[in-house]
ZAMARGU-4260 file (C-alpha; in steps of 0.2 Angstrom, whole numbers, plus 5000, padded with zeros to 4 digits):
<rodrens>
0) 4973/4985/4737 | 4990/4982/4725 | 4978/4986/4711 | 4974/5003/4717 | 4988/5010/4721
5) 4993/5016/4705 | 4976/5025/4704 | 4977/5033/4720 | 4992/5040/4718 | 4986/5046/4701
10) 4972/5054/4709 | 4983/5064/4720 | 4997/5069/4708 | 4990/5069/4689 | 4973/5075/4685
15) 4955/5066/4687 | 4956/5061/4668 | 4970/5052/4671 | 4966/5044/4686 | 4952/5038/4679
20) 4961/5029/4663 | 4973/5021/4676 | 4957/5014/4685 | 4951/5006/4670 | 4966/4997/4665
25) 4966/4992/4682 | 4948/4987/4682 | 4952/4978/4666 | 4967/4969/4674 | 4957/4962/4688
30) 4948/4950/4673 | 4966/4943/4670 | 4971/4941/4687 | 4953/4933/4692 | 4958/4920/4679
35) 4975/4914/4687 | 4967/4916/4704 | 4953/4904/4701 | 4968/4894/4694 | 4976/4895/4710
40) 4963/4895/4721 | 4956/4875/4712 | 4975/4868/4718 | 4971/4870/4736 | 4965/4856/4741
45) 4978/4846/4731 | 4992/4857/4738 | 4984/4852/4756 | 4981/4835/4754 | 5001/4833/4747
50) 5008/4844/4760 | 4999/4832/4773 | 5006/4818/4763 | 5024/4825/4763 | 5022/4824/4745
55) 5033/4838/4740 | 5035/4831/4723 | 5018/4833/4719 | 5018/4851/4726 | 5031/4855/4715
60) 5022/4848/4700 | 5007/4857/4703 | 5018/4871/4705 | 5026/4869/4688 | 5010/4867/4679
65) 5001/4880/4684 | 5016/4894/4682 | 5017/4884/4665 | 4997/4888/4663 | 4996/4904/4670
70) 5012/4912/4661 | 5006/4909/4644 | 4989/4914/4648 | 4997/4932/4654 | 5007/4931/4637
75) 4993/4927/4628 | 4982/4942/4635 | 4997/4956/4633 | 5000/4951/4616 | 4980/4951/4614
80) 4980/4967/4622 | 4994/4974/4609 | 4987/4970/4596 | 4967/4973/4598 | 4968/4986/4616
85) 4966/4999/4607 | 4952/4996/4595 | 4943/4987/4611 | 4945/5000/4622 | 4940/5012/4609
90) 4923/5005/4603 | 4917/5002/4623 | 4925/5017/4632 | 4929/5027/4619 | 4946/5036/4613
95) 4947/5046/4628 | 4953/5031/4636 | 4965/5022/4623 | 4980/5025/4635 | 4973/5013/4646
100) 4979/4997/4635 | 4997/5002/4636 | 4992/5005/4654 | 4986/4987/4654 | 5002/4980/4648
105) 5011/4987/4660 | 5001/4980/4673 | 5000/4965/4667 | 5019/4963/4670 | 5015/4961/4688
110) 5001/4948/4685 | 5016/4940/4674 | 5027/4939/4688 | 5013/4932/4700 | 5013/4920/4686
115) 5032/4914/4684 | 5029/4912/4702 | 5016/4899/4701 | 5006/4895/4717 | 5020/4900/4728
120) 5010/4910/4740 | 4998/4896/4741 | 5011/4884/4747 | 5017/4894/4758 | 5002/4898/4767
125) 4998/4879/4765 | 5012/4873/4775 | 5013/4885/4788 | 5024/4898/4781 | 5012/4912/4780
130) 5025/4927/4786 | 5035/4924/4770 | 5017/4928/4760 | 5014/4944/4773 | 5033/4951/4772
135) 5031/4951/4755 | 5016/4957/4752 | 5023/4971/4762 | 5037/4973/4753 | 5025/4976/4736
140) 5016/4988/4741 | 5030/4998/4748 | 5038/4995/4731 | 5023/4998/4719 | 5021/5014/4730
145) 5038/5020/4727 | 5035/5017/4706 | 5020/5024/4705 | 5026/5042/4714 | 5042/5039/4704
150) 5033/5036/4687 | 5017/5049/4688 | 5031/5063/4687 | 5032/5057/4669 | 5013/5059/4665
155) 5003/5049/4654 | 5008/5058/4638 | 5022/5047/4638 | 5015/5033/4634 | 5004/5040/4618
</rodrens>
């Protein structure tokens, strides 16, 4: 749903066209995201098995090396992205759609943050804590909301 929102709210106050290049770099985003959600996702049953344990230690090592792994993977693909987005997008797309690298940087700011955060979510829902996870998941729509109304009064010319 957090990925859509900027496409919906597109839809409703820029044009079709532009919707549509937001929905691809969102699309696009989802490849990066599905990467450090695997990540995540294979810790699990380590993160269990510790918590269980009362290993807390080893929760937080985990912790460390998958923001670690998962940070310089999202660096890795904005710089990626800045340097080849719009020859990519380009050549499968076509130029209609070079906004939607910019786009993708942006966006990948958020899977950056996820990042930095490691599996915190995960832990969280792990041990038991699993209203922290909903509050703030709460709180990020309500907030990606807010930015998206705020920054579609800009357009996306701005970004060209």
């Amino acid at each position: 749903m957090l990925y859509w929102i900027p496409v919906w709210i597109a839809g409703i106050m820029l044009s079709a066209e532009d919707a549509s290049v937001i929905g691809t770099a969102g699309r696009l985003l989802v490849a990066v995201a599905a990467v450090i959600a695997a990540l995540r996702f294979s810790v699990r049953p380590e993160i269990v098995k510790a918590a269980a344990e009362n290993d807390w230690r080893r929760i937080v090592s985990i912790w460390q090396k998958m923001s670690v792994f998962s940070t310089i993977a999202t660096i890795l693909s904005m710089v990626s992205i800045y340097v080849l987005g719009n020859w990519v997008i380009s050549i499968i797309f076509g130029h209609a759609y070079l906004l939607a690298a910019p786009i993708l940087i942006i966006l990948l700011f958020g899977v950056l943050g996820e990042s930095i955060g490691g599996p915190v979510d995960e832990i969280l829902k792990m041990t038991g804590n699993t209203v922290f996870v909903l509050v703030g998941l709460i709180f990020a729509i309500v907030l990606e909301t807010i930015l998206a109304i705020y920054f579609s009064g800009f357009g996306l010319s701005y970004l060209a």
